[in-house]
LOBA-420904 format. One record per residue (C-alpha): x, y, z. Coordinates in steps of 0.2 Angstrom, whole numbers, padded with zeros to 4 digits, always signed. Layout:
XYZ;...
This chain:
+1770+1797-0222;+1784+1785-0217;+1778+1766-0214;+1780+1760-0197;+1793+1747-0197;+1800+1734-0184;+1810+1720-0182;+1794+1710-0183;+1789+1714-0199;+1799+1702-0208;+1790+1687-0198;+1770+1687-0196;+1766+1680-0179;+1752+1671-0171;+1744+1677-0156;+1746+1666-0141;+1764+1664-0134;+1767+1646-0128;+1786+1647-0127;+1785+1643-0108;+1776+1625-0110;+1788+1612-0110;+1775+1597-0107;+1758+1598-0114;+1747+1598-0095;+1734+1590-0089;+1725+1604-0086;+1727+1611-0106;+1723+1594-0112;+1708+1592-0102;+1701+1611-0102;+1701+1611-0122;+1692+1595-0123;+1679+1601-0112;+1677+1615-0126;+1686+1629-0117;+1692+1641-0134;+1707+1648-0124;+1714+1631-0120;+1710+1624-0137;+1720+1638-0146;+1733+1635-0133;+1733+1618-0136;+1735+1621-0156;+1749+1633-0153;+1757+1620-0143;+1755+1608-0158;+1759+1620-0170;+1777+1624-0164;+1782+1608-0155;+1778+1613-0136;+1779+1601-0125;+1773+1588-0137;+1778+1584-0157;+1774+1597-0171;+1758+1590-0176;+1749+1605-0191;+1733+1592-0192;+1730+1592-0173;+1734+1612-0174;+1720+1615-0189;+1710+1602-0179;+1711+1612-0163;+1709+1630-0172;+1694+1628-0181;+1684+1623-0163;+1690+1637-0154;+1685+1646-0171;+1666+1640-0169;+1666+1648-0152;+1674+1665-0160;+1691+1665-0149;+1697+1679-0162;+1716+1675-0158;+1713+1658-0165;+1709+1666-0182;+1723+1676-0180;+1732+1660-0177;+1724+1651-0194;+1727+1664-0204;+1748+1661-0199;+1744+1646-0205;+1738+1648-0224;+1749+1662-0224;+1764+1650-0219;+1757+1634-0226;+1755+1624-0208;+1743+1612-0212;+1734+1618-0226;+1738+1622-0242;+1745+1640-0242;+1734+1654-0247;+1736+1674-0245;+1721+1678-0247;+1715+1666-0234;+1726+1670-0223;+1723+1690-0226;+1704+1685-0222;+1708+1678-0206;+1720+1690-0200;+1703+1703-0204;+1693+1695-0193;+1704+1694-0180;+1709+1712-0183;+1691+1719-0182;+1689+1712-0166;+1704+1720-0158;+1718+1707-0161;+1733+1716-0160;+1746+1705-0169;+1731+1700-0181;+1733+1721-0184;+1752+1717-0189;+1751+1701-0199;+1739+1711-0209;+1750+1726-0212;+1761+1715-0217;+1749+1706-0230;+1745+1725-0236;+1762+1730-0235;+1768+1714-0248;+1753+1713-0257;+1750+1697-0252;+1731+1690-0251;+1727+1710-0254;+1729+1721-0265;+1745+1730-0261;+1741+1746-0249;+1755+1755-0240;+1741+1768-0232;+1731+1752-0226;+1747+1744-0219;+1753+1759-0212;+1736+1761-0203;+1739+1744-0195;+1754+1746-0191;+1749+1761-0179;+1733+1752-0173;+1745+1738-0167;+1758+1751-0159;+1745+1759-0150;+1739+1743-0144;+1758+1742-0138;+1766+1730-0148;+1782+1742-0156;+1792+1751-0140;+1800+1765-0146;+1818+1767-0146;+1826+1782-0143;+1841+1787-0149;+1856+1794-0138;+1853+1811-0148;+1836+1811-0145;+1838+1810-0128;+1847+1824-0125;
């Protein structure tokens, strides 16, 4: 059985997509601090990559771990980018793997990738191209991979 492979398998990725913010809002600010997990995981991506404020990896671990006491299961998704990357904590497969299993086991589709990936390399896992291969096709039916069709194919 042939692995699933993408352009995206090169790079984990976290789940929420913050690319748009280009000032850290009021609204994101105030909604986190009131305890809202969404807007706390929002507001650590946004630390995290530099959106619409300084990269800041404390405030991002900060942020993570309270909407990880309320189970916002992207934001494990998000910590395990983290140790797998090194972003504010000391780097570490297997943490990372953990995370991106939580995450996963609650439906998290790019948690189903990054851990493909860990199972893929080896990394934090023992290495398992079956187990990768599974997740790579539990995050393609979750539509994360188009397919792309060749002009033969089409035919």
């Amino acid at each position: 059985m042939a692995i699933l492979m993408s352009k995206a398998v090169g790079q984990l990725v976290p789940a929420i997509q913050v690319s748009s913010v280009t000032d850290i809002s009021e609204e994101i600010t105030s909604k986190a601090n009131q305890g809202i997990p969404f807007y706390q995981a929002t507001l650590a991506k946004c630390y995290l990559y530099g959106r619409g404020t300084a990269k800041n990896y404390d405030e991002t671990i900060k942020w993570l771990k309270k909407a990880i006491d309320q189970n916002h299961w992207g934001a494990y998704n998000t910590l395990g980018f983290c140790y797998y990357y090194g972003y504010g904590v000391k780097q570490d497969y297997a943490k990372a793997a953990k995370n991106f299993q939580i995450a996963a086991d609650h439906g998290e589709e790019w948690a189903c990738l990054n851990l493909a990936v860990c199972y893929l390399r080896g990394n934090g896992v023992t290495q398992n191209t079956d187990k990768a291969n599974e997740l790579f096709y539990m995050a393609e039916k979750k539509g994360l991979f188009r397919k792309e069709i060749s002009e033969d194919q089409k035919k």
